[in-house]
C-alpha positions in Angstrom: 85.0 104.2 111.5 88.1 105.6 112.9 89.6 108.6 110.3 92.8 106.7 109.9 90.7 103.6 108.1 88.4 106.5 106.4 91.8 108.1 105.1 93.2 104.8 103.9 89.8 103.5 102.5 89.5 107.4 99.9 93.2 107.1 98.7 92.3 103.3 97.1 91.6 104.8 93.3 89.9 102.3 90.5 91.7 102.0 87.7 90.9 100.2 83.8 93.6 98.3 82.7 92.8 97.6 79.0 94.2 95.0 76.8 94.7 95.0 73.2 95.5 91.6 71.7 98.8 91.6 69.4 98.6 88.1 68.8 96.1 85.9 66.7 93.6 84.6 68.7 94.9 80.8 68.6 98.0 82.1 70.5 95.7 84.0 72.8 93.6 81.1 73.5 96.4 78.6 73.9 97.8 81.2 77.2 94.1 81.5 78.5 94.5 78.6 81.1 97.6 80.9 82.5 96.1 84.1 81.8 92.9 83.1 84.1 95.2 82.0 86.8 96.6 85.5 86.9 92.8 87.1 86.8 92.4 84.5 89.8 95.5 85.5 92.0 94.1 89.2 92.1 90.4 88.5 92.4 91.7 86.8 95.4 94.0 89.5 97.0 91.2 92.2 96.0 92.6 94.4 93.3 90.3 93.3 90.4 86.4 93.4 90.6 85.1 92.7 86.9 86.8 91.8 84.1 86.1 90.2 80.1 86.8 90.2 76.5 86.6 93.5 74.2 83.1 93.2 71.6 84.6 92.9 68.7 87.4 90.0 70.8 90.2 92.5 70.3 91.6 92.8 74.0 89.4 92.4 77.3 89.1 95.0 80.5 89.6 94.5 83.8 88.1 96.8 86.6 90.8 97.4 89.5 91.2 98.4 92.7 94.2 99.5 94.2 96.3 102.2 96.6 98.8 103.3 93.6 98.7 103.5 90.0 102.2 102.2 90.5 101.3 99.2 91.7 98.3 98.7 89.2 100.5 99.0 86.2 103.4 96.5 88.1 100.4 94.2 88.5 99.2 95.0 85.0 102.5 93.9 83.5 102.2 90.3 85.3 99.5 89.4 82.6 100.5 86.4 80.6 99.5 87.9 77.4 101.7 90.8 78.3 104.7 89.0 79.3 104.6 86.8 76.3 104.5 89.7 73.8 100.8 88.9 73.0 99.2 92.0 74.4 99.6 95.8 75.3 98.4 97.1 77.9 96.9 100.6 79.1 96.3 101.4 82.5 93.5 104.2 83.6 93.4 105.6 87.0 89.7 107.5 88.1 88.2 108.2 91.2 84.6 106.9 91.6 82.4 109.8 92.7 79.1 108.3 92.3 77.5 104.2 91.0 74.2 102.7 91.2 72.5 101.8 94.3 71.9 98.7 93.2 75.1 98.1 91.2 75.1 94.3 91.6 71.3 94.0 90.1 72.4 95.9 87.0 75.6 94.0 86.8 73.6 91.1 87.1 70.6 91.7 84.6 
């Protein structure tokens, strides 16, 4: 792998962007349809990898990828729930240093 592409590939940090409902839940689940559109649009342009609802159903996380915390947070604050004054939001920026071998079995278990 050429160093340019190693260099670009280490300054992509992962972030946890936590939500934390404002809103009863009725309003929350009358925006979900929009909500998982958004989830959709950056599963498909590869920022987020995992995301669900808080236990208690208080907020939900979503596990990012990204180059900036900038753009995380700008991404962060194109969440339905947030634009409609249903939700905060918290964005947290940490490098992975080490995961599972076999991430996807344990994700999947």
């Amino acid at each position: 792998m050429p160093s340019s592409a190693r260099t670009a590939r280490a300054a992509r940090s992962l972030f946890v962007i936590e939500l934390v409902y404002k809103a009863d839940l009725a309003e929350i689940d009358a925006r979900m349809g929009v909500h998982v559109a958004f989830l959709n649009k950056y599963y498909a342009s590869g920022h987020f990898l995992v995301s669900g609802r808080k236990i208690p159903r208080d907020g939900g996380i979503i596990l990012a990828v990204g180059p900036s915390r900038a753009e995380v947070e700008a991404i962060a604050q194109e969440d339905p729930f947030f634009t409609h004054g249903l939700a905060d939001i918290r964005v947290i920026e940490f490098r992975a240093s080490q995961r599972a071998s076999d991430i996807q079995k344990r994700i999947e278990a």
